[in-house]
C-alpha positions in Angstrom: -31.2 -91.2 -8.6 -28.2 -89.9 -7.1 -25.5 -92.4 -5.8 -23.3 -91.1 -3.3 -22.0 -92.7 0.4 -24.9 -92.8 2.7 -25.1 -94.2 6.4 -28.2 -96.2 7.1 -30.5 -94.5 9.6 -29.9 -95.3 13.0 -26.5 -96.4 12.1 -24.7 -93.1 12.7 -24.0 -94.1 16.4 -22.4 -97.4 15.2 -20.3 -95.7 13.2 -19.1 -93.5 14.9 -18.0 -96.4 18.1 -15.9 -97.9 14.8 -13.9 -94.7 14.5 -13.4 -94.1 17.8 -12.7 -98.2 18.1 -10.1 -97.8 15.3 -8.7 -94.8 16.5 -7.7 -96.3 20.2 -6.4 -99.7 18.1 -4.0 -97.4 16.2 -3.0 -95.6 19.5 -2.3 -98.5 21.2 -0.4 -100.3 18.9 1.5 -97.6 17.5 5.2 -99.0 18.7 7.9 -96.6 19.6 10.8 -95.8 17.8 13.2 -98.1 18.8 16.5 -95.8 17.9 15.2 -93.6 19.8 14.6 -95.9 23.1 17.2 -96.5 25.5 17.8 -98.8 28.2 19.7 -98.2 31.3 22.2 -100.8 33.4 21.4 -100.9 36.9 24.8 -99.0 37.9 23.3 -95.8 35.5 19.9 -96.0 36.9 21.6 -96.0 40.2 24.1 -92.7 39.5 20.9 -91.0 38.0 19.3 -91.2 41.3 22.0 -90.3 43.1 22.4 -86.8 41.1 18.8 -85.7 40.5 18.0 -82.3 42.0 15.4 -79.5 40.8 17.3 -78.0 38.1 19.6 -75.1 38.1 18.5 -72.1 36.5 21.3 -70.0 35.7 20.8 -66.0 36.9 21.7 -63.2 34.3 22.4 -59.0 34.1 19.3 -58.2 32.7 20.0 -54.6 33.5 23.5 -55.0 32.0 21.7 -56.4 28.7 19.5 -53.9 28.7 22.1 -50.9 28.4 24.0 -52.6 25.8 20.5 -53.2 23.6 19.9 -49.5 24.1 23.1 -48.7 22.9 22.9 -50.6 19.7 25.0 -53.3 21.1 23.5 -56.7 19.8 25.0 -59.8 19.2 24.4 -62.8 17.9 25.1 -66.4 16.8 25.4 -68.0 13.8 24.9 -71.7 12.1 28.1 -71.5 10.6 31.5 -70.4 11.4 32.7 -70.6 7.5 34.0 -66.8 6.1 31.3 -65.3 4.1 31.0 -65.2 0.4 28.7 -65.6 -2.7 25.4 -63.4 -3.0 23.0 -63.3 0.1 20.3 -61.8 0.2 19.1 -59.7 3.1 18.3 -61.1 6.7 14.7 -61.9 6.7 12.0 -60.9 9.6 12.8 -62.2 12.6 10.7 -64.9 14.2 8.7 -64.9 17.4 10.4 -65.2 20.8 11.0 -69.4 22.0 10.1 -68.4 25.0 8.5 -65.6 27.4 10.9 -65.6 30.3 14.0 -67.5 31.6 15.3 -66.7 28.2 14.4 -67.5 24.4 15.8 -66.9 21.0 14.5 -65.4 17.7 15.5 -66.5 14.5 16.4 -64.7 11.0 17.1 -66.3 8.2 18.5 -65.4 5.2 18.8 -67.1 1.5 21.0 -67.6 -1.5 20.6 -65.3 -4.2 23.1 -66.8 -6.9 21.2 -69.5 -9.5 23.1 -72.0 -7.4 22.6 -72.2 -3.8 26.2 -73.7 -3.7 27.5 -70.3 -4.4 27.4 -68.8 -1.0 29.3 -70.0 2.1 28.7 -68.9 5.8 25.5 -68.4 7.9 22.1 -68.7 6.4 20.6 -68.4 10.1 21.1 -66.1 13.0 20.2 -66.2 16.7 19.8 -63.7 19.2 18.3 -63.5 22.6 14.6 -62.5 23.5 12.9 -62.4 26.8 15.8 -63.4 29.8 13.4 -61.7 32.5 13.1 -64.6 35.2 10.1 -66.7 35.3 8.1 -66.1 37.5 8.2 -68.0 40.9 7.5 -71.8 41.1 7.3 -71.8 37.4 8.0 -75.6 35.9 11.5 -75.9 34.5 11.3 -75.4 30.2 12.7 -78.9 29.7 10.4 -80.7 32.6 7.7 -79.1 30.5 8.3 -80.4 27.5 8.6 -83.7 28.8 5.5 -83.7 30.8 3.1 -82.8 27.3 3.3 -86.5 26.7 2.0 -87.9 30.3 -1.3 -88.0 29.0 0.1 -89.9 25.9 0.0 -93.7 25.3 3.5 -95.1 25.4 3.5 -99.0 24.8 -0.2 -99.2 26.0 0.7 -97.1 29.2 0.4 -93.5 30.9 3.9 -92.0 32.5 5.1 -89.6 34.5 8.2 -88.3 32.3 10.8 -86.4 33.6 13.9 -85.2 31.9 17.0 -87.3 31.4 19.9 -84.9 31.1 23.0 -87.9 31.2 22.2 -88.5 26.9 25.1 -87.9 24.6 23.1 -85.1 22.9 22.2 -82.6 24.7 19.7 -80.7 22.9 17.7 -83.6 22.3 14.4 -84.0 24.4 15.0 -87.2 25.9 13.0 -88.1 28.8 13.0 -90.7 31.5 9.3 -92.1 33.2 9.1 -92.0 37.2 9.9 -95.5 38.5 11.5 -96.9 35.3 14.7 -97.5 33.9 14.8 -96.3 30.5 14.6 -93.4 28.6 13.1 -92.3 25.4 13.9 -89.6 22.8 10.6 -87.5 22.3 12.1 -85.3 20.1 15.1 -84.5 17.7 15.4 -81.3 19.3 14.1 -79.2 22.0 12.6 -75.9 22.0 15.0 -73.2 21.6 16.5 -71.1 24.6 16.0 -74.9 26.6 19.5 -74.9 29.1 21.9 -78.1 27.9 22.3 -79.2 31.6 23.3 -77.7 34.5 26.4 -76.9 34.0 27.2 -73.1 32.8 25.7 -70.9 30.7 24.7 -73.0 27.4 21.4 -73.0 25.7 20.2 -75.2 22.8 19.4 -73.4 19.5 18.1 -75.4 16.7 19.5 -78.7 18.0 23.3 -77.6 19.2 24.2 -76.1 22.7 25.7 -72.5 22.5 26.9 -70.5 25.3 25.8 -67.1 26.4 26.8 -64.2 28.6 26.7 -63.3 32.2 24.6 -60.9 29.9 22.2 -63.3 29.1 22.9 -62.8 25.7 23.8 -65.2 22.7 27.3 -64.2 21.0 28.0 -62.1 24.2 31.8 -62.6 25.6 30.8 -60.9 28.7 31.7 -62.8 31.8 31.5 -62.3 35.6 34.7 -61.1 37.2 36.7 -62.7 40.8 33.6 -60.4 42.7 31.0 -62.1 40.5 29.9 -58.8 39.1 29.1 -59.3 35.6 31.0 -57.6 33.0 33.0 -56.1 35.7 
């Protein structure tokens, strides 16, 4: 006779209620992370009312970036500022666009070849800008999205509205604040690439740290608007 796990008959339904029963138990009593929760005084709830606005999305030259990719012009930005040396090996495939408009980034990576990765100083990543067409009319701001993929999440046994809270000492973390409370909470180490810092300049966050772009749109570009406002002029 063969032993194995069996589930009397007529016992499948009740079995299936104690998954689903545990699984709600573990939701709802899964506590956040308190590090990453953060309570507000009364006087910085009260400024962060006073300054929320829609959020500004910064115009570029697409046509400007455009005649410098056809002319072989591309720049980029790096992880590291250190002098290169040691064996590296080639730069890798780059990956997909972050985003498809408003402005993403793509990634290429590169590795060590020497028998200790210690060898090699400078950049083992590189960033470069993909898609800065404008989004399309009345589209959702890239960091109000993020936030809003965990309203239909429990979060100490409720639902929220989340919204982003841009007044956090790290910028490029995805720290949200729910409608009607006075906290925030840190959803995520970092947020997606080609996500604006805040709304002040041209700075985007790629892989956890703001860096500034061009008029151009474009990461690594100097280019800037002149006294007129004409970019690169």
């Amino acid at each position: 006779m063969e032993r194995g796990w069996r589930i009397p008959t007529g016992g499948t339904q009740s079995f299936v209620w104690i998954v689903v029963a545990f699984i709600k138990f573990s939701l709802i009593n899964s506590k956040p992370d308190p590090e990453a929760f953060h309570e507000l005084s009364i006087e910085e709830y009260d400024v962060f009312l006073q300054e929320l606005h829609p959020p500004h999305n910064p115009r570029y030259d697409i046509n400007l970036a455009r005649a410098k990719r056809q002319a072989g012009d591309q720049t980029f930005e790096f992880d590291s500022d250190e002098d290169e040396e040691g064996p590296w090996d080639e730069w890798g495939p780059p990956s997909s666009c972050s985003r498809t408009c408003g402005g993403g980034v793509v990634t290429e990576e590169r590795t060590c070849t020497a028998p200790k990765p210690d060898s090699c100083v400078g950049p083992s990543k590189r960033f470069s800008s993909c898609n800065i067409d404008e989004c399309p009319r009345g589209s959702k701001d890239f960091r109000e999205e993020q936030c809003a993929k965990f309203n239909n999440e429990l979060f100490e046994r409720k639902y929220y509205d989340w919204i982003p809270y841009l007044k956090a000492p790290r910028k490029c973390e995805l720290n949200c604040m729910p409608k009607g409370e006075r906290f925030y909470y840190r959803h995520a180490k970092k947020v997606i690439d080609g996500t604006s810092c805040d709304d002040e300049g041209r700075r985007i966050c790629v892989d956890g740290e703001c860096m500034p772009v061009g008029c151009d749109g474009m990461l690594g570009s100097n280019t800037e608007e002149d006294k007129c406002r004409i970019c690169g002029g």
